[in-house]
C-alpha positions as a LaTeX table, in Angstrom:
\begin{tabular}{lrrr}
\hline
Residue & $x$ (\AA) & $y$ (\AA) & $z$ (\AA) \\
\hline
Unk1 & $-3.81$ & 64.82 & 43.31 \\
Unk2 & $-2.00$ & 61.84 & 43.14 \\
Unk3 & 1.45 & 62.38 & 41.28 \\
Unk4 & 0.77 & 59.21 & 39.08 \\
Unk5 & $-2.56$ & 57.37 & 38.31 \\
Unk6 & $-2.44$ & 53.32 & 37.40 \\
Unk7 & $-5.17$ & 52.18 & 34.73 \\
Unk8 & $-3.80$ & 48.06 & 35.36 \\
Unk9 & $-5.65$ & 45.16 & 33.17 \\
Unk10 & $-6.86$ & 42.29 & 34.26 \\
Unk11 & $-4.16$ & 39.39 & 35.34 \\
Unk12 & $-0.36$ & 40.97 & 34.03 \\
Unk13 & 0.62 & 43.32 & 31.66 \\
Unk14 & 2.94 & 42.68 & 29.05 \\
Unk15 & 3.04 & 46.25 & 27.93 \\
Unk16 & 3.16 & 49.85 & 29.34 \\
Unk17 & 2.08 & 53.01 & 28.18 \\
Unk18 & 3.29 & 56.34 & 29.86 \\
Unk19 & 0.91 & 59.27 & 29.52 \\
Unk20 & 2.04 & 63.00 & 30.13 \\
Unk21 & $-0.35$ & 65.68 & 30.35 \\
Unk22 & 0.03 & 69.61 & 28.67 \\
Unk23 & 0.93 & 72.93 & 30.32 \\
Unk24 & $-1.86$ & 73.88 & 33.31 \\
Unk25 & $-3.91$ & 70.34 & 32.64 \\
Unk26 & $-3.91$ & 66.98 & 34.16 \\
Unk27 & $-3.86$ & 63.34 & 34.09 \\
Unk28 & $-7.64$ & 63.22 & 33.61 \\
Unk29 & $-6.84$ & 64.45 & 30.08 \\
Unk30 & $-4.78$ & 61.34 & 29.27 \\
Unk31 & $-7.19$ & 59.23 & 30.52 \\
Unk32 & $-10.07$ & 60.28 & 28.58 \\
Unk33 & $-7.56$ & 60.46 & 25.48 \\
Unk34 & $-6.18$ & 56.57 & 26.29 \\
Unk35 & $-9.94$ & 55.52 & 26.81 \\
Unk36 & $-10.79$ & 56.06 & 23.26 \\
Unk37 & $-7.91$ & 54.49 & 21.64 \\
Unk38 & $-8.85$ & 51.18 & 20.51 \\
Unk39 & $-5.92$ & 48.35 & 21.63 \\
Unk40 & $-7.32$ & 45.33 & 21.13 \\
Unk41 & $-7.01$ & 42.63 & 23.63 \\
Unk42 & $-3.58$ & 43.94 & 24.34 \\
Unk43 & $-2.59$ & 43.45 & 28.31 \\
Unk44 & $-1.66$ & 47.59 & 28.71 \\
Unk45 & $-0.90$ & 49.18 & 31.54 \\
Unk46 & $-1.43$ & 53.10 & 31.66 \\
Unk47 & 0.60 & 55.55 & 34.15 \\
Unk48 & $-1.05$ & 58.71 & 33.68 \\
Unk49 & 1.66 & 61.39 & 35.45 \\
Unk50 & 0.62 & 64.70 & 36.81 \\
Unk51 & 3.39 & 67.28 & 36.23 \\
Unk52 & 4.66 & 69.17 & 39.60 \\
Unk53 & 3.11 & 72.55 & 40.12 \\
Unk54 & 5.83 & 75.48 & 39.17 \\
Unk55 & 5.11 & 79.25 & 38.23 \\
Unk56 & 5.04 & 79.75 & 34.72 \\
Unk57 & 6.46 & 82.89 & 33.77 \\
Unk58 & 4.19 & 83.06 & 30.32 \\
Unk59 & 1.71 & 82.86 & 32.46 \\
Unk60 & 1.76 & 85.75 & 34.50 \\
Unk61 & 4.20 & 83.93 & 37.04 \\
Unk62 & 1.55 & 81.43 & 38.17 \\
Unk63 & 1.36 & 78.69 & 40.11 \\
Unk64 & 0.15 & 75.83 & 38.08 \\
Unk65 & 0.90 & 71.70 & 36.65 \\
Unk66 & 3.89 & 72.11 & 34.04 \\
Unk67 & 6.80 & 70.01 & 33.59 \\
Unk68 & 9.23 & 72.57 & 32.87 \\
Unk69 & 8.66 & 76.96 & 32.70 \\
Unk70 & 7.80 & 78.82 & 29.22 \\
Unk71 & 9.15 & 82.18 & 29.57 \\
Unk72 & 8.13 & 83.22 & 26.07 \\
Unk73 & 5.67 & 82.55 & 22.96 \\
Unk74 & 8.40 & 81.46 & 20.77 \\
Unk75 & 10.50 & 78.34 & 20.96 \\
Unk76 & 14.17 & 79.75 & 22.59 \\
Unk77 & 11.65 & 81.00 & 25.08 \\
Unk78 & 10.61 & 76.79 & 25.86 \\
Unk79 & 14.25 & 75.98 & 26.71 \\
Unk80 & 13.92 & 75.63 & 30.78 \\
Unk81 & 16.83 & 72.92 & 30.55 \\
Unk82 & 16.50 & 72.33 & 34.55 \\
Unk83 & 12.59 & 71.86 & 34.93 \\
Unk84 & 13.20 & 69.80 & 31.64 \\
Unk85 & 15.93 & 67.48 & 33.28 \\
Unk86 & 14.04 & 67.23 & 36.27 \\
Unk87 & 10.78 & 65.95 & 34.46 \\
Unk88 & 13.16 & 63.85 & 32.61 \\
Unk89 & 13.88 & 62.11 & 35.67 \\
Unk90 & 10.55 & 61.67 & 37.38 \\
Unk91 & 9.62 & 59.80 & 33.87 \\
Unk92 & 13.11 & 57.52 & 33.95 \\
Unk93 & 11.33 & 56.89 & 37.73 \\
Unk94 & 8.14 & 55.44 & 35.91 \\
Unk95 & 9.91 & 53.29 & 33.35 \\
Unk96 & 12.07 & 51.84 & 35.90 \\
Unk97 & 8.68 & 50.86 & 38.21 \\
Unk98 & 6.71 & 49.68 & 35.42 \\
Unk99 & 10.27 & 47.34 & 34.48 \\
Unk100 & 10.24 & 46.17 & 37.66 \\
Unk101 & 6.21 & 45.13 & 37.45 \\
Unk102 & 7.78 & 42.88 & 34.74 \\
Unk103 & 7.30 & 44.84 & 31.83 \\
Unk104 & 10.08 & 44.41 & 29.10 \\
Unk105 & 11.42 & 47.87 & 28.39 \\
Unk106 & 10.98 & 47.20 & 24.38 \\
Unk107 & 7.22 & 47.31 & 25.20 \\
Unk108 & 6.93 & 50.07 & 27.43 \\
Unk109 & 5.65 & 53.70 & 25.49 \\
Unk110 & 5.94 & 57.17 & 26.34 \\
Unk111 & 3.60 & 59.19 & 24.98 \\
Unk112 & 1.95 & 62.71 & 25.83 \\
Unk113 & 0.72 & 66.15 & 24.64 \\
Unk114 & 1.27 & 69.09 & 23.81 \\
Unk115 & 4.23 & 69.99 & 26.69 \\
Unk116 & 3.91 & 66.46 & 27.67 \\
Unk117 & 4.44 & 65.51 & 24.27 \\
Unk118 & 7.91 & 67.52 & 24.30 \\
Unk119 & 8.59 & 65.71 & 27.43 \\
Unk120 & 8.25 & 62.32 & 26.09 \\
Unk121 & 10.38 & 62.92 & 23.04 \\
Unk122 & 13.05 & 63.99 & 24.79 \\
Unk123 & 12.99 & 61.31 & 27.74 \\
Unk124 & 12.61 & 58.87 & 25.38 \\
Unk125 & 15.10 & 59.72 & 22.93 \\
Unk126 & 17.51 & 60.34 & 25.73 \\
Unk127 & 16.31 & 56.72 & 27.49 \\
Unk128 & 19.02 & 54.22 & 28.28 \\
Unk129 & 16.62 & 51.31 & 27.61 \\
Unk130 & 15.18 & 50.57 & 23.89 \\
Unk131 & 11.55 & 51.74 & 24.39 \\
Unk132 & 9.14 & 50.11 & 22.19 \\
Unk133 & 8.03 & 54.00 & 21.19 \\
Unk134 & 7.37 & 57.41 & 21.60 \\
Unk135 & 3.96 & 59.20 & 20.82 \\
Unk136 & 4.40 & 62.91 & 20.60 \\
Unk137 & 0.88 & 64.70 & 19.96 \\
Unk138 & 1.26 & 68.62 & 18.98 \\
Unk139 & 4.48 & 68.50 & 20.58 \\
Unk140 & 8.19 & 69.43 & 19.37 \\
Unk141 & 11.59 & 68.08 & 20.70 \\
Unk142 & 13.12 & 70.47 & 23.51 \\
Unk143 & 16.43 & 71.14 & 23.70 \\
Unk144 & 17.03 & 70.45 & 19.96 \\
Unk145 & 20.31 & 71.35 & 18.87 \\
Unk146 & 22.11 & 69.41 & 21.93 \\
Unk147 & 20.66 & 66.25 & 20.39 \\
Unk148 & 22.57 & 65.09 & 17.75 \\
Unk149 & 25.50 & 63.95 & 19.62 \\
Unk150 & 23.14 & 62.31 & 22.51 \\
Unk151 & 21.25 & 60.20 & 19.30 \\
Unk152 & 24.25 & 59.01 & 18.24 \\
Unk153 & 23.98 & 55.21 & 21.80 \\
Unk154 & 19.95 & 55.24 & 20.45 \\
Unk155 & 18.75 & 52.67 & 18.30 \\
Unk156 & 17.91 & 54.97 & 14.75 \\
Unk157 & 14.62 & 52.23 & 14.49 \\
Unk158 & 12.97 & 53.41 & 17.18 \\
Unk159 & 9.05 & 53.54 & 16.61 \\
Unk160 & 7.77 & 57.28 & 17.12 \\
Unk161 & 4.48 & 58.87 & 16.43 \\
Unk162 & 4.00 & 62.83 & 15.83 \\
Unk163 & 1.27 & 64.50 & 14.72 \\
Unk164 & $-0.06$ & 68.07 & 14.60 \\
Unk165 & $-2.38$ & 70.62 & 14.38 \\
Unk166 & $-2.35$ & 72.71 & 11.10 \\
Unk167 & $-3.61$ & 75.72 & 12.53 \\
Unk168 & $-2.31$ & 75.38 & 16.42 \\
Unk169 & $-1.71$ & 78.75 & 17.53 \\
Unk170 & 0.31 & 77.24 & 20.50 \\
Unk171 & 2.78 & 74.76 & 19.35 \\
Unk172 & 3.11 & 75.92 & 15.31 \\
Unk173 & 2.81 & 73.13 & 13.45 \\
Unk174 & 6.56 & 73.94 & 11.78 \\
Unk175 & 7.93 & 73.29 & 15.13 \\
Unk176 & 6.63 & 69.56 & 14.91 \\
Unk177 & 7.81 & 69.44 & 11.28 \\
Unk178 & 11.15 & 70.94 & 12.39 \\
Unk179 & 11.58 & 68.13 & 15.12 \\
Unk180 & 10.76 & 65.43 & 12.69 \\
Unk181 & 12.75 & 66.73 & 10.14 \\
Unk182 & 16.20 & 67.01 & 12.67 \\
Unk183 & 15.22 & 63.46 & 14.27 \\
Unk184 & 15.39 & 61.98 & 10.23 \\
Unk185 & 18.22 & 64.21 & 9.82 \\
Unk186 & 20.50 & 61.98 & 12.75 \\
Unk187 & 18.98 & 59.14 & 10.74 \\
Unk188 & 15.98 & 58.30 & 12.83 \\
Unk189 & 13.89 & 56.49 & 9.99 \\
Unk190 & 10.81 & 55.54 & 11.73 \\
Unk191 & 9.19 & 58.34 & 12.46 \\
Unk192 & 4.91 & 58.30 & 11.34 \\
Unk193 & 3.78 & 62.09 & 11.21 \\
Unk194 & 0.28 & 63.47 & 10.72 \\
Unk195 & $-1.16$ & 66.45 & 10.37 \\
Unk196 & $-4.90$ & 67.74 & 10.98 \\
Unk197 & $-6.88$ & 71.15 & 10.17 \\
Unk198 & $-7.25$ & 71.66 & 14.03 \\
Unk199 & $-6.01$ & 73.84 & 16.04 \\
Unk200 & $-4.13$ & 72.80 & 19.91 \\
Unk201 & $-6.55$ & 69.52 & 20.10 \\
Unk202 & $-6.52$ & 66.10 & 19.50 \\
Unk203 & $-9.13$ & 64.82 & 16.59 \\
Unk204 & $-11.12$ & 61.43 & 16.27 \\
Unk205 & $-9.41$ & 60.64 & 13.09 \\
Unk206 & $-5.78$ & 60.99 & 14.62 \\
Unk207 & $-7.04$ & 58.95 & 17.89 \\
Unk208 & $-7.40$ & 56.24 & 14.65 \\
Unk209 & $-4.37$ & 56.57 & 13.39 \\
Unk210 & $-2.49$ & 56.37 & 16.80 \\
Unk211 & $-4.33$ & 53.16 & 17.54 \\
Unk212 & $-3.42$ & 51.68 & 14.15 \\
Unk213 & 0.11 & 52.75 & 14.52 \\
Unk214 & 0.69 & 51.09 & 17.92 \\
Unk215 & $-1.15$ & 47.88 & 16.76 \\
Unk216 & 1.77 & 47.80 & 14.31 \\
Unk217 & 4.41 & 47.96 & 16.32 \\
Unk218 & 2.80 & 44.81 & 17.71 \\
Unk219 & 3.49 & 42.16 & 14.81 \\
\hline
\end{tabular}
């Protein structure tokens, strides 16, 4: 499977959006997720990235898409700061392509779930460029407590989107409400966050919301 899959519009795009998949899935799952949000005529550009195959020690040790290992059900055990770097890089990799497919960083999103979600919050939060925003479904911010002095070179207006599950058994709901609550605590201001009585999915009524929200950040 192809490492990254291109959804281009017609004629140039003027923005980008950055999809990254959760633990053992795919692309595919972005792509049905970014087919029902409802943009508009807005010229987007989708890179849906697969994650590089690793064994995932939660998982019995096997071999399967994740951007970084899980060696435990609870979130010290989510802390693989190498496989996290290294994802963190092969996204920097897509934001610098789609920039050079003349795509103005301010309009370029990462976005993702679940693991992918985590991923996205922390390469965009750790970004050099001024993304126009992050969109971090069921997700929570890795590497937490090594943030706060790494916020301090972001811009605190940066757009971000979190929402969550209110009975996920995978990624607990307070661990989204604990990332929010540390991102507003460094004095990141414009953060949108949802919640849902689901479990680890994504909901019809929070693919509305996400489409709403990135309209905004289009005015």
């Amino acid at each position: 499977m192809e490492n990254t899959i291109y959804k281009a519009p017609q004629g140039q795009a003027t923005h980008s959006m950055i999809w990254m998949h959760g633990l053992g899935a795919n692309a595919e799952d972005m792509m049905m997720l970014a087919d029902a949000m409802q943009l508009g005529d807005v010229a987007v550009r989708f890179a849906f990235m697969n994650a590089p195959v690793r064994f995932v020690t939660i998982n019995n040790n096997m071999p399967m898409p994740a951007w970084y290992d899980i060696t435990g059900v609870d979130l010290s055990s989510r802390e693989d700061r190498v496989g996290i770097v290294e994802s963190q890089t092969r996204i920097n990799q897509i934001i610098a392509n789609e920039m050079a497919q003349g795509v103005a960083a301010e309009n370029i999103y990462l976005a993702g779930f679940s693991q992918g979600g985590a991923m996205a919050l922390y390469a965009g939060l750790h970004c050099e460029k001024s993304l126009g925003g992050i969109i971090a479904l069921s997700a929570y911010l890795p590497l937490r407590e090594e943030f706060a002095a790494a916020s301090l070179s972001q811009a605190k207006t940066l757009p971000i989107f979190m929402a969550a599950g209110e009975q996920d058994p995978i990624v607990f709901p307070g661990w989204t409400e604990g990332s929010k609550q540390h991102l507003q605590s460094i004095g990141y201001e414009n953060i949108e966050y949802h919640t849902y009585p689901m479990e680890h999915a994504v909901c019809p009524q929070e693919i509305g919301h996400l489409s709403a929200w990135f309209k905004q950040q289009l005015v």
